[in-house]
N, C-alpha and C positions, 0 to 999 in steps of 0.2 A: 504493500500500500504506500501510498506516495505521503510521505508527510506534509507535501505544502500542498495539500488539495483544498479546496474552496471551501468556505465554511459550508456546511450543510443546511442551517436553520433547524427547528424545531420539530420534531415532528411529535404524534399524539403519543407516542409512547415516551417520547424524553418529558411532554408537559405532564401527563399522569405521575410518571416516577420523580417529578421534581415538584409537586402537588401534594400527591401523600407522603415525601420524606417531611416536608415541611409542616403539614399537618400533625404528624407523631411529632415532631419537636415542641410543636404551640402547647398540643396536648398535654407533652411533660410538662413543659413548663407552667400550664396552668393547673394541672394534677398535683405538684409542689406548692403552688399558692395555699393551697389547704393547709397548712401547717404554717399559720402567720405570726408562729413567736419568733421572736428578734432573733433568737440565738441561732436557730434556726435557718432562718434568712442569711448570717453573718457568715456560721460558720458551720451549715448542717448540725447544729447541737453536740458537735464534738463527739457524733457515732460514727464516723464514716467506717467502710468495714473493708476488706481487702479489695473487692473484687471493685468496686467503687474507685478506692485506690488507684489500683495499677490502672484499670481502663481512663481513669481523668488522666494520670498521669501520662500515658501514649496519645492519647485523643490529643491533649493542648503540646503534646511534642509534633507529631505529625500533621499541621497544621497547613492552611494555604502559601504560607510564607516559608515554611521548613521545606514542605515539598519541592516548592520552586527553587529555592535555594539551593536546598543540598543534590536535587536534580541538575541543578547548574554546576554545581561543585565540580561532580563528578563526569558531565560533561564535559568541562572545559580542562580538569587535571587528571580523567580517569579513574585507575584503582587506588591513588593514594586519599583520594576524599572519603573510599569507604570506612576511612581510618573514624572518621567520625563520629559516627555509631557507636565503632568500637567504644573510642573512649567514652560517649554518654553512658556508655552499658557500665563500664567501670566507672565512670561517678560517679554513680548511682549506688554502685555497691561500695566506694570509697566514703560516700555523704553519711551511709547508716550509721556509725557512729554518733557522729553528728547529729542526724538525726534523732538519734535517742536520746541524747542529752537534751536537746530543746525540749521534747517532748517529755523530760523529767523537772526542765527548771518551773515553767511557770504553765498554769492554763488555762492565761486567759489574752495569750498572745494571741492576737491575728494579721500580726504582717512582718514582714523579715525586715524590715527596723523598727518595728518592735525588739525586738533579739538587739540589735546594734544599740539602741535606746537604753535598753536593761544593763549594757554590757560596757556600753562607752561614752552613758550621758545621752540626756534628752534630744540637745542639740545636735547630736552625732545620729541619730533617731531622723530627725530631720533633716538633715542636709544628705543622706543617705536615701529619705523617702524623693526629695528634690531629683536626684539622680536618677531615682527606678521609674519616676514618673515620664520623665524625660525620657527613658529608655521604653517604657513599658507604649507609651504614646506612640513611637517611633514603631514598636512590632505591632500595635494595633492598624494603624497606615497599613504596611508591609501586608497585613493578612488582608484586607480592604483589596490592594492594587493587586499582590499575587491570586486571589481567590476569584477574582473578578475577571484577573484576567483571561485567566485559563479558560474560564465557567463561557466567556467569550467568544473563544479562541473553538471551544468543542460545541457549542450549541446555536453559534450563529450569531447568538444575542451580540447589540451594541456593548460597550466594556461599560457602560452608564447605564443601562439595563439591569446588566447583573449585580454589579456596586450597588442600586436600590435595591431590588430584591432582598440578598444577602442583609443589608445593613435594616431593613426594615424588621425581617423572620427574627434576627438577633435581639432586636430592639425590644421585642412583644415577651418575647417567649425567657429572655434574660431578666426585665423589670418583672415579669411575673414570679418566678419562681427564685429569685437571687440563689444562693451560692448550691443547695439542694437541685435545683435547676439546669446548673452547671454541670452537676454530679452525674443526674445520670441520662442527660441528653449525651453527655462525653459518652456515657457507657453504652448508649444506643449507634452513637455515631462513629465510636473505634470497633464497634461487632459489624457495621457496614462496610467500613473502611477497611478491615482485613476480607470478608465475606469477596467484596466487589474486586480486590489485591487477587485473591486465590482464583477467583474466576479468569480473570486477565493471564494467569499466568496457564493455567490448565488449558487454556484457547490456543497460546503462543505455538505454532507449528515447533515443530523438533528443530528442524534447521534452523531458526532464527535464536535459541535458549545455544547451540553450538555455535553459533557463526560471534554470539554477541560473546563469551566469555572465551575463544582460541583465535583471540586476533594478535596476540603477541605482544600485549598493554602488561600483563601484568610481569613481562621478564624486565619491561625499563621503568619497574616502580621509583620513585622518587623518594629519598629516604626523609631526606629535608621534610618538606612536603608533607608526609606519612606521619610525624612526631608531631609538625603544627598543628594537621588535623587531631590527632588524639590528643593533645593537651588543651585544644580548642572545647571538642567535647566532654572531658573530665572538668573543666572549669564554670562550662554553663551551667552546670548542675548547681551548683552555689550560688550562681548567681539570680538564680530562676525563682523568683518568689511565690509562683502556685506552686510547688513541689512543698514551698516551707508554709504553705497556707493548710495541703495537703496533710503533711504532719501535724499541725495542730488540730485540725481538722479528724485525724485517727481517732478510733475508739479503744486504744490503748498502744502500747509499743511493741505487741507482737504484731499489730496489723501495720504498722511501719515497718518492722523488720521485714517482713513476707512482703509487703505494696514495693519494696524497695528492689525487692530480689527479684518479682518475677518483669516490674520496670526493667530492669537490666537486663534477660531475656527479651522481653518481646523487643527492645527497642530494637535488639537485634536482627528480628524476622522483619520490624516493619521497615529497618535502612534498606534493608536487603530486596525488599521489592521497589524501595524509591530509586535504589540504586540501579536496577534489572531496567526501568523506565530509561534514567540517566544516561547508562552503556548503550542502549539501544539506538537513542539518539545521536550518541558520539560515533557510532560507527555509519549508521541508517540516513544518517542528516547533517553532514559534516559542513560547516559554514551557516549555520544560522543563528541566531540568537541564545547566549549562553540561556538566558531565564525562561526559553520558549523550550528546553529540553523536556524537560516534565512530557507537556501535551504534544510534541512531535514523536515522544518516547509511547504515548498512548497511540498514536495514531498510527503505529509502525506496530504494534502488538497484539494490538486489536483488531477485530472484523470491522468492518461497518455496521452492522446489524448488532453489534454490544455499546458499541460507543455511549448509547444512551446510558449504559451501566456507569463507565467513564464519567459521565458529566454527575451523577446521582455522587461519585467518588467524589471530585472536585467538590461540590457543595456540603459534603460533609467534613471537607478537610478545611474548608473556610469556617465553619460555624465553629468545629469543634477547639480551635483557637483561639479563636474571636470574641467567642463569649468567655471564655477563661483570662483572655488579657482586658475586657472591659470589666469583670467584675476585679480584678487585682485593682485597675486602676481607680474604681471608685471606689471598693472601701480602703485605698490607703487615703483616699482625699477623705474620707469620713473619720477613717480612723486617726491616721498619721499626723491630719492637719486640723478639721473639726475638734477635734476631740481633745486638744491643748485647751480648751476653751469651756470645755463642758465637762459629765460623769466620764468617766473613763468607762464604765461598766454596758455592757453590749446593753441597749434598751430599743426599745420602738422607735425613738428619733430618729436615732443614729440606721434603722433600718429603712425608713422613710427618709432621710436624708441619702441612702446610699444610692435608692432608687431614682433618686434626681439627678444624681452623678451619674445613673447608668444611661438614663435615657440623653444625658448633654453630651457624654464621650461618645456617641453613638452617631447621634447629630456631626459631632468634630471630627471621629474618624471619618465619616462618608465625605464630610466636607473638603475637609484637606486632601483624601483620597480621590476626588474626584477632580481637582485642581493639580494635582503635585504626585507622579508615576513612574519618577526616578527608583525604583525598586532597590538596587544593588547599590547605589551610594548612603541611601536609607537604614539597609543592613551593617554597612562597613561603619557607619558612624553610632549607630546604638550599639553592636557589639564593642567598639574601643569606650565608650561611655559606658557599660553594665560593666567591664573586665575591671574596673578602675574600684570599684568598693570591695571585690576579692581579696585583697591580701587581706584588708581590716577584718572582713566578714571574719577569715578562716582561723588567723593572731587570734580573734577576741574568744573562738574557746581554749585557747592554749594559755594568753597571757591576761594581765590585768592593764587595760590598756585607756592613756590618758587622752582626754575627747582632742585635743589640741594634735595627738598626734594623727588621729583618726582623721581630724579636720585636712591637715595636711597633705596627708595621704591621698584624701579624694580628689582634693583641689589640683593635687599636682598632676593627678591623673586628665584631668578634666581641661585643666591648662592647657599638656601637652596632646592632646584631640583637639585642640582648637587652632593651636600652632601650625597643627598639621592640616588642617582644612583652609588658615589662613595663606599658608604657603604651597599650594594646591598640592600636597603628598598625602592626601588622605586615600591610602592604599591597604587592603583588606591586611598586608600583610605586617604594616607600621601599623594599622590601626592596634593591634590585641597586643601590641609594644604598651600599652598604657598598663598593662597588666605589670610589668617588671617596674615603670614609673611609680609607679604607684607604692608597690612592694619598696623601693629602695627610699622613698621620701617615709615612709612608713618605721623604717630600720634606721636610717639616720635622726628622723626627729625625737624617734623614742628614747634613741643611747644621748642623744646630748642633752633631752631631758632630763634622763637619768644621771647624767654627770653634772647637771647643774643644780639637781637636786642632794647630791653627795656636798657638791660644796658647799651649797646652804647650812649643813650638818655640820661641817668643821669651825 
């Protein structure tokens, strides 16, 4: 099948399968409104239970913006992006620890500066939540322009078409149900999203599953290359604040321990179909657009006559993201920032206040997403901005750490991503350089604190 073939438009069985996914989502979402206590709302009531877990966890990993990305990855660098995966899968199981610990200190966190707040001063809380906002705003965009685009790209639809759709389905079915909501539309839409994966692949002729893995890519792996990607994916993991929403969200710490483990497995099966799309493309479609691999990678593996499966795929990789980074970003505005001002204690306000947050980022992501379609300079700059509160994140369960140093830490990170966009080097491969910035203004502030606290003593 020719990858650059002409859109198709819609036809009655892509609008029926894209009619009823959308109606089981509204449904969840409002099947969850039933359960209208705050805690509830905030934070699922603090049962969440394994299978909840891992599935939120894979659903908001494998998302419109992952797919196209890590499809572009490996696209445009081959087998060393599968490295990727790899390393999520080991962060994951590197994070438990960690995990367990938060999930012993306090419970009645709900956001991952929270954690930096308890650990390293209020204002350290804050200026950490200013950051993930920044970041978090930046992958909501990203799932907006990638989700859209594809959704586009395989159904015909204008890319303004699908941008509303998407952002509307989100809109209804997120303010309804808040984070219970999130819970287990994830888990309806990662049992799709593999379901629709295993089809695509059982279709694939034999010759195409040979021809894509004995091209002679992976004898000139790239070792470079190979290490950036695993260190890249061992590191998001920390920085990813639904995974730490997730944990607090547990109904104890055996279901972190297990949500963590079989995260780590499956991220593995699901790289490994983004990736099967990815290779496909690299070889099938040589010269097109790194971020259009994904859907060239569909349109080379698929029949005609499933495509409609395809598009049902896309739209569950859009929402199942989407909704998980709009509700992180309203309740840290509820939580993070609201909430210096009023109870600290999860109540009705604060869940009615969250809900105004969801439906205006909602509004902002479609807006700026429909204005603004730079995809990949969008990624390179929220990834070097999210890498920059890493070292403090990781320091604060090992040491006792002074907010001044933490402040430092982040600003130098944030500094140097901005230096680097001023002096046009803002390059995917300088950008996760903020990660070691960061790290050494973090190492240095602290010892000369420490040494000017020794003299104070003499």
């Amino acid at each position: 099948m020719n990858p650059q073939h002409d859109k198709a438009g819609l036809s009655a069985i892509n609008i029926l399968l894209l009619i009823a996914y959308a109606l089981i989502c509204l449904i969840i979402g409002i099947y969850s409104h039933k359960k209208k206590d705050a805690s509830g709302y905030m934070i699922g009531g603090r049962k969440l239970k394994t299978a909840g877990f891992v599935f939120s966890v894979l659903a908001s990993y494998v998302g419109g913006a992952a797919v196209v990305a890590y499809a572009a990855y490996v696209y445009r660098f081959g087998p060393a992006a599968l490295a990727v995966f790899a390393g999520t899968g080991l962060g994951f199981l590197v994070f438990i620890p960690y995990a367990l610990k938060i999930k012993r200190a306090n419970t009645k966190f709900l956001t991952l500066s929270d954690w930096i707040g308890f650990t390293s001063g209020k204002s350290s809380g804050t200026i950490s939540a200013l950051v993930l906002f920044v970041v978090y705003f930046g992958m909501l965009l990203n799932q907006f322009i990638a989700g859209s685009s594809i959704l586009a790209s395989i159904s015909g639809w204008s890319y303004e078409s699908a941008l509303s759709l998407s952002a509307l389905i989100i809109g209804v079915y997120l303010t309804a149900g808040g984070f219970n909501s999130v819970i287990r539309t994830d888990i309806f839409q990662y049992i799709v999203l593999l379901a629709l994966f295993g089809i695509m692949i059982f279709y694939v002729p034999h010759e195409t599953i040979k021809s894509t893995f004995a091209k002679g890519e992976f004898e000139r792996l790239n070792p470079f290359m190979f290490i950036a990607f695993l260190a890249f994916g061992i590191f998001i993991v920390f920085q990813s604040a639904e995974y730490w929403q997730r944990v607090y969200a547990a109904k104890n710490e055996k279901v972190v321990k297990r949500g963590l483990q079989w995260s780590a497995v499956l991220v593995l099966i699901s790289g490994a179909l983004i990736s099967f799309a990815g290779l496909s493309a690299h070889f099938g479609a040589p010269g097109i657009d790194a971020r259009d691999a994904f859907a060239s990678g569909l349109r080379i593996l698929m029949p005609q006559h499933l495509q409609s499966l395809g598009l049902v795929l896309v739209f569950a990789a859009i929402m199942s993201s989407a909704d998980t980074i709009i509700f992180v970003l309203a309740s840290s505005l509820s939580v993070d920032f609201m909430k210096k001002f009023k109870s600290s204690e999860i109540n009705l306000s604060m869940a009615r206040t969250t809900k105004i947050f969801i439906l205006l980022l909602t509004l902002a992501g479609f807006a700026f997403a429909w204005f603004f379609r730079d995809l990949i300079q969008v990624i390179i700059f929220i990834t070097g901005m999210g890498f920059t509160i890493i070292p403090a994140v990781i320091a604060s369960f090992h040491f006792k750490l002074q907010p001044i140093s933490v402040w430092i830490s982040f600003l130098s990170g944030i500094i140097y991503i901005f230096i680097l966009i001023l002096s046009g080097n803002l390059a995917a491969e300088a950008s996760i350089a903020s990660i070691l910035i960061s790290f050494l203004a973090l190492i240095v502030s602290a010892a000369f604190l420490k040494i000017k606290y020794r003299a104070s003593k003499k």
